[in-house]
PLY file of the C-alpha trace (Angstrom):
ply
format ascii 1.0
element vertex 230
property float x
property float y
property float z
element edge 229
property int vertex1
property int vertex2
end_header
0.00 0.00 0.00
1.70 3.35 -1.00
0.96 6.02 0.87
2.18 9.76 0.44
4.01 10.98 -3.09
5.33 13.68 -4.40
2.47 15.15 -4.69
1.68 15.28 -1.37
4.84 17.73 -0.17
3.70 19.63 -3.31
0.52 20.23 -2.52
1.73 21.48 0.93
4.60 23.25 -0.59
2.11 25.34 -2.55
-0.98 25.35 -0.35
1.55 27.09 2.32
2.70 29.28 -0.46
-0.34 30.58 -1.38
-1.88 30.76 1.76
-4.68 31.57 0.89
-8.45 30.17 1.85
-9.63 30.48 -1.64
-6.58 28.38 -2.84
-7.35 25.81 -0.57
-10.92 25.11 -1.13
-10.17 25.07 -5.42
-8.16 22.59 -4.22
-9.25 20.45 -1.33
-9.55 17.07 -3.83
-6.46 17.42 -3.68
-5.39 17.82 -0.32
-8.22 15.41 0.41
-6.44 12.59 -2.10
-2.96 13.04 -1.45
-2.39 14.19 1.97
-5.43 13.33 4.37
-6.38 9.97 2.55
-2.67 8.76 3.18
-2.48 10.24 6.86
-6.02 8.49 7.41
-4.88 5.18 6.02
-0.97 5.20 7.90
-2.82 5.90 11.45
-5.07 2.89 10.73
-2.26 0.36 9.93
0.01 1.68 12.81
-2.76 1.51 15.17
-2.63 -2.07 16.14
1.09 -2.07 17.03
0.67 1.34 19.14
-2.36 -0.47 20.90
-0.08 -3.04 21.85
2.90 -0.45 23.49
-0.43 1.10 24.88
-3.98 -0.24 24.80
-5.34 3.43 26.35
-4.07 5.28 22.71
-6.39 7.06 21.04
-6.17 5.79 17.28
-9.59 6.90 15.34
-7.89 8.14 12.42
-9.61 11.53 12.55
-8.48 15.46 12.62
-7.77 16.57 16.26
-8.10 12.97 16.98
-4.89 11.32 15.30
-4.59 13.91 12.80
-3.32 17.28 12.64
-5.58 19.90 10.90
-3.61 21.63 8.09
-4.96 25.27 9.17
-3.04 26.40 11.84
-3.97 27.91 15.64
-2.22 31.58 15.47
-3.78 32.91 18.39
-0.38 32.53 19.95
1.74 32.55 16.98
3.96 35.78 15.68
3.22 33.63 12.41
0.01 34.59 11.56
0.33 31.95 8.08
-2.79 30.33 8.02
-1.42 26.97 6.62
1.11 24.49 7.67
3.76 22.58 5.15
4.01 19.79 7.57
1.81 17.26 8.48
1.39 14.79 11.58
-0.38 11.99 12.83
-0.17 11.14 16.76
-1.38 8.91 19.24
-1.80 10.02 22.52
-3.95 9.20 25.89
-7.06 11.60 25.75
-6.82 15.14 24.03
-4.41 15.55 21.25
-3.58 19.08 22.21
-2.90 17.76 26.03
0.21 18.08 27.26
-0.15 15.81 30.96
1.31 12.20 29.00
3.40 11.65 26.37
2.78 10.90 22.33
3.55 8.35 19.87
4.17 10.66 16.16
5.05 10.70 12.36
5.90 13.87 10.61
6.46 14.52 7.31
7.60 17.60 5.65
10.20 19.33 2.49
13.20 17.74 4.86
11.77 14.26 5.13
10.09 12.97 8.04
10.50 11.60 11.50
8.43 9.87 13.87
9.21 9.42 18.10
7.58 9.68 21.08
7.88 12.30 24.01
6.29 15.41 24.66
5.50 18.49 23.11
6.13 20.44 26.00
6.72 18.66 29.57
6.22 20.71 32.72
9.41 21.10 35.07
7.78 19.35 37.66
7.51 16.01 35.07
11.37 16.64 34.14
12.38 16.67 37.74
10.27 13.60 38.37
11.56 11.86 35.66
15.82 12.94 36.94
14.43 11.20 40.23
13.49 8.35 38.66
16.82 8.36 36.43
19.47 8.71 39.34
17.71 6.43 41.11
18.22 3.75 38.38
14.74 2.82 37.66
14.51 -0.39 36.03
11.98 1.14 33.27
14.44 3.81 32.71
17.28 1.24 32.06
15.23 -0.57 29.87
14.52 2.57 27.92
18.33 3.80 27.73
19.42 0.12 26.62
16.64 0.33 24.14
17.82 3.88 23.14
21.38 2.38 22.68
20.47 -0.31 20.67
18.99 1.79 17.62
21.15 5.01 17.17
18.98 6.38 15.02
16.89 7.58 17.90
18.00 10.95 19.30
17.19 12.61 22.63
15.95 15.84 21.73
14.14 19.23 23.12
15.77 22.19 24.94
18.38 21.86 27.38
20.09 23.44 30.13
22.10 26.26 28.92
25.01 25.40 31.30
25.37 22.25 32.61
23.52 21.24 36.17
24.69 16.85 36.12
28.48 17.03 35.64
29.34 14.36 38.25
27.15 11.83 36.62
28.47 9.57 33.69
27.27 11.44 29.92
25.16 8.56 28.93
23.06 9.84 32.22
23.39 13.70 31.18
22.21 12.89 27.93
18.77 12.43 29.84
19.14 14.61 33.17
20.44 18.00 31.40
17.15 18.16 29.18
14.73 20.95 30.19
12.08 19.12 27.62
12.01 15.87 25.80
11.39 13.65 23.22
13.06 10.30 21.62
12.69 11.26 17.40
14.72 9.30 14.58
14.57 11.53 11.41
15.14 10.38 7.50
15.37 11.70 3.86
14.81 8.87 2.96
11.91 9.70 0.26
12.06 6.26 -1.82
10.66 4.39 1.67
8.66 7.47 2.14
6.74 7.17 -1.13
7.05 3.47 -1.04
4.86 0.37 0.05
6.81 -0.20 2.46
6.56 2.73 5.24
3.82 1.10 7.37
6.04 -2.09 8.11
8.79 -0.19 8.94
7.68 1.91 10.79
5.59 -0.51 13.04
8.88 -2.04 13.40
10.83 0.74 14.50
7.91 1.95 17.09
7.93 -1.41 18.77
11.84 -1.16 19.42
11.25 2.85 20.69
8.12 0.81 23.14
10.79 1.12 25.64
11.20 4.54 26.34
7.71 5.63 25.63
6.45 3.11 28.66
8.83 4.49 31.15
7.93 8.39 29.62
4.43 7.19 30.49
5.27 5.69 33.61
6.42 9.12 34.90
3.78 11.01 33.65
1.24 8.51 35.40
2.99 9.08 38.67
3.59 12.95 38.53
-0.09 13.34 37.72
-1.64 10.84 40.73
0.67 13.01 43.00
-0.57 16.33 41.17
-4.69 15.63 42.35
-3.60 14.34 45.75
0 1
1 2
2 3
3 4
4 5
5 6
6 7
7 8
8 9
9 10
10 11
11 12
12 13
13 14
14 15
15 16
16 17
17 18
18 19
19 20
20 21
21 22
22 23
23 24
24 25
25 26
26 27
27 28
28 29
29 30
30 31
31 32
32 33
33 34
34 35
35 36
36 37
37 38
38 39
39 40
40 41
41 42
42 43
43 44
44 45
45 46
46 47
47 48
48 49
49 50
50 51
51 52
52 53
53 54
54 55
55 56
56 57
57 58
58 59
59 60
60 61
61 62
62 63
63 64
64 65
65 66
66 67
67 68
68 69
69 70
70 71
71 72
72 73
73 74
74 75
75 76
76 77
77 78
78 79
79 80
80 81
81 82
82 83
83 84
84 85
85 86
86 87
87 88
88 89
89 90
90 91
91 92
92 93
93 94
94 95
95 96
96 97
97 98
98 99
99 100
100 101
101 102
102 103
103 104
104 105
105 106
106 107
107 108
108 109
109 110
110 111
111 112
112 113
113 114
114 115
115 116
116 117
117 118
118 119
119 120
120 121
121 122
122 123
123 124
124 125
125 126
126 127
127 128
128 129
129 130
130 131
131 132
132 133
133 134
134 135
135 136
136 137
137 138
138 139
139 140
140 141
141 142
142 143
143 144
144 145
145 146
146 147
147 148
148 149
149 150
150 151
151 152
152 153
153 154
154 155
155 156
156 157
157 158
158 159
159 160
160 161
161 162
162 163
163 164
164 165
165 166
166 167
167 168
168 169
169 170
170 171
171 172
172 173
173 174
174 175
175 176
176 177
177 178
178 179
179 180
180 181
181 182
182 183
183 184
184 185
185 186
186 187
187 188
188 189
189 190
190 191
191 192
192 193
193 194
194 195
195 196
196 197
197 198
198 199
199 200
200 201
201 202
202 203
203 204
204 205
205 206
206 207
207 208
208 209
209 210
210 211
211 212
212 213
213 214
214 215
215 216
216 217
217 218
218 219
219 220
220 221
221 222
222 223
223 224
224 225
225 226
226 227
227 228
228 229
């Protein structure tokens, strides 16, 4: 089953261009045909392996339910553009705007696309929770970090302490503690598998070796928010 084409970063390419509502609507078959249809149809054939790394996922392969709306929110944005040139699916616990657990996503955009699990903003309190949990040697986290070590393609990424705050503990450790945010993300250019057949299997493959560190992400944000309604 093939999935997204060149026509799909073109029509975002252009739609984002344009920017403009009219554009859009002469041209929603389109965007309906080669970018929804192949979002709707990848978050359907990854849902049963992110059901098994989580059976609570929300999966219905629906916009603001797995899928991101291609108008964008500038209420809060300097950049008032009113369309996006990137395009994501995600499976999260409840809301898909909520920021309390972590996410399970694929991206694609012009550069590529990418596809991790983390959090699109995690509070301080959850980052200092999950350094507890860390320098304590959790067993989840170790299983997450061997997992992590295993496929270097996965990166540990988000903002980080401008100077250091861990330097007495080992750099596979800081590599964790000195984030201020976080996510686990493996990106590609790879645009042969992305146009391909074959992008579903691999990337239910790669999702079930990342399992690892989005259980213990979860595990810490199931903690930190019991303790948060006590």
């Amino acid at each position: 089953m093939e999935l997204f084409s060149k026509q799909t970063l073109d029509f975002l390419f252009e739609n984002r261009f344009n920017d403009s509502r009219i554009w859009f609507e002469e041209h929603k078959n389109t965007y309906q045909e080669t970018v929804f249809a192949p979002l709707h149809d990848l978050s359907e054939a990854l849902a049963p392996t992110v059901l098994q790394i989580d059976p609570k996922l929300t999966t219905a392969p629906r916009v603001d339910k797995t899928i991101c709306r291609i108008r964008r929110d500038t209420r809060f944005s300097h950049d008032k553009s009113l369309y996006r040139d990137n395009m994501w699916i995600i499976f999260k616990r409840g809301k898909m705007h909520g920021t309390e657990v972590p996410g399970i996503y694929f991206e694609i955009s012009q550069h590529g696309f990418e596809y991790g699990c983390g959090f699109y903003h995690a509070s301080p309190a959850y980052m200092n929770l999950l350094r507890e949990k860390i320098i304590g040697g959790d067993r989840d986290f170790q299983k997450a970090q061997k997992a992590l070590a295993a496929h270097p393609a996965f990166q540990i990424v988000g903002e980080r302490y401008k100077r250091p705050r861990f330097s007495e503990y080992p750099e596979p450790l800081r590599q964790w503690l000195e984030q201020r945010e976080i996510s686990v993300i493996a990106q590609s250019k790879d645009f042969p598998l992305l146009f391909s057949d074959r992008l579903a299997g691999f990337l239910q493959a790669e999702l079930k070796r990342l399992a690892p560190v989005y259980q213990f992400f979860l595990k810490v944000a199931q903690e930190y928010n019991a303790a948060s309604i006590k």
